[in-house]
N, C-alpha and C positions, 0 to 999 in steps of 0.2 A: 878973765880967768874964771874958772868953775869951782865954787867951795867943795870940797870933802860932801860925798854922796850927792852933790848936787841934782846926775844923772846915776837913778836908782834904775835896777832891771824891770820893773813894772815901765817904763820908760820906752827902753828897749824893744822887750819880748813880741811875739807874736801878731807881727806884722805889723807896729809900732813905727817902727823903721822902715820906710818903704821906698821905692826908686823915686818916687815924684820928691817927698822928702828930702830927700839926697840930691835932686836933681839931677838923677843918671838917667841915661837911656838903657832900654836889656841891650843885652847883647844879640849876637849872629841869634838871627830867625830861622837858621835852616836847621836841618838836624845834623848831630854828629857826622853820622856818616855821609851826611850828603854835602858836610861843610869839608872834608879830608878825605873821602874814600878807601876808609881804614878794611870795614868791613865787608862791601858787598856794593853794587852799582844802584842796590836799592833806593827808590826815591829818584832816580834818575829815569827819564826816557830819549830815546835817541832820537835827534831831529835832523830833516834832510833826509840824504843820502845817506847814511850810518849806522851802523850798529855800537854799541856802546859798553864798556865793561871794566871791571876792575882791574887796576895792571900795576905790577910792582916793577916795569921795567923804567920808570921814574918818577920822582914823588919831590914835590916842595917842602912838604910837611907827613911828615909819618913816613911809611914802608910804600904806599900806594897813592895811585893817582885812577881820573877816569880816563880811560884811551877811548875815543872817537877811530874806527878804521871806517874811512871811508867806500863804500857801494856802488856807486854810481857814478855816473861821467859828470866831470865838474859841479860847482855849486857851491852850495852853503851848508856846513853840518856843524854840530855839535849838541846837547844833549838839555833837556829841560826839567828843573825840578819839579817836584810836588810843589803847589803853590802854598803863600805864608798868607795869612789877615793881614791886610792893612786899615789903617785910617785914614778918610781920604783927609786932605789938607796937610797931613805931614807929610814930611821929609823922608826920605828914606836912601840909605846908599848901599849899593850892591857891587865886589871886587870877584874877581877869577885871575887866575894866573895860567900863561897860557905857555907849551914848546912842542915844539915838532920831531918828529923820529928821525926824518930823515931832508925832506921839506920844506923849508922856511914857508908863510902862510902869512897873512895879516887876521888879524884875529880880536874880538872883542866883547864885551859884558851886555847885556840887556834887559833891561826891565818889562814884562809886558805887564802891562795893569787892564783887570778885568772885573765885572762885576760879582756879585754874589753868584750866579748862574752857571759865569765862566765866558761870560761874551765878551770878545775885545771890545776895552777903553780905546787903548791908544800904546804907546811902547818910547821907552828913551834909551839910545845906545851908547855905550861908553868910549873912550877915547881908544882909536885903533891903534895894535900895537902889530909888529914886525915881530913873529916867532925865529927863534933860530933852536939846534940842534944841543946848544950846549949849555942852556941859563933858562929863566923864567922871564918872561914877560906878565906883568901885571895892568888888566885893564880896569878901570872902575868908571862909575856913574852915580851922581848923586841929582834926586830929581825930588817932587812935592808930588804925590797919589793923586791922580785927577778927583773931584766931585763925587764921579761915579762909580768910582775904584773901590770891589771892596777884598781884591785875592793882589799879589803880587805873583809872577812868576820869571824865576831868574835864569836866562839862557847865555850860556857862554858859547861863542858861534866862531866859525872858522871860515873865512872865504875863499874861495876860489879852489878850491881843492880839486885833487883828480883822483881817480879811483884807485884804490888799495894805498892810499898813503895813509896813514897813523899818526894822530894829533892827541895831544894831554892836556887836561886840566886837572888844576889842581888848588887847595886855598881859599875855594867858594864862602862868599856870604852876603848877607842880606840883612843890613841894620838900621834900626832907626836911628837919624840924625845926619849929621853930616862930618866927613874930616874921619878922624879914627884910624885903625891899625888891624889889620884879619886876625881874628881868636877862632877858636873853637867855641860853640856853645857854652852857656853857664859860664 
């Protein structure tokens, strides 16, 4: 037990307190918007076949989601964020939630790990999930940043698609450690 003032504000204050202290990890590395796609497809680029953009015609979390509409005859699409810093030798884990408009799809999370530059390390993918039309499928991946690694970049990808079909994501994030629960930022 703590006597009476034991723990005075000079203690506390101004950065006193800090996550290693505590032994927390921060939180989602992505930004707001690119952790929910409340505001705008910002921070997002379409990969593949696809074009990519904001859609409230379903959402996990908040009013919106990213819709993928697929371009092209078959393949692999879905959308890549700005990349985060990492460290290499830690841990890190990255979740997406994934549903289809109208096409069930198999679907799942990606880490590519690159160096300062931007040059592919190397990449780990998440557990494949089965989209359907009327729920969320959640894929994640939890991997250690290669040596060389020093961006992470986290792609939530849709397989085998055909053209003009409409895919969601929703939920994104990119955290250090492992294990955990998808938040927003902060």
């Amino acid at each position: 037990a703590l006597a009476d003032n034991a723990v005075d504000t000079a203690a506390i204050q101004d950065g006193a307190v800090t996550a290693a202290k505590l032994a927390r990890q921060p939180g989602n590395l992505l930004t707001e918007n690119q952790a929910s796609v409340e505001t705008d497809a910002s921070g997002w680029v379409a990969y593949g076949n696809a074009t990519i953009a904001r859609s409230t015609a379903q959402a996990l979390h908040g009013s919106a989601s990213l819709a993928a509409t697929v371009t092209g005859a078959g393949g692999t699409v879905g959308a890549e964020a700005a990349y985060v810093t990492v460290e290499p030798g830690q841990t890190y884990t990255a979740v997406a939630s994934f549903r289809s408009a109208a096409t069930p799809r198999t679907a799942a999370v990606q880490i590519v790990w690159q160096t300062s530059g931007g040059a592919f390390v190397s990449y780990v993918v998440g557990n494949v999930v089965t989209t359907t039309t009327s729920g969320w499928a959640e894929s994640r991946v939890t991997a250690v940043a290669p040596a060389t690694a020093v961006r992470a970049v986290l792609i939530p990808i849709f397989y085998s698609t055909v053209a003009a079909e409409v895919h969601y994501v929703d939920a994104l994030g990119l955290w250090k450690g492992t294990g955990g629960q998808w938040a927003l930022p902060g």
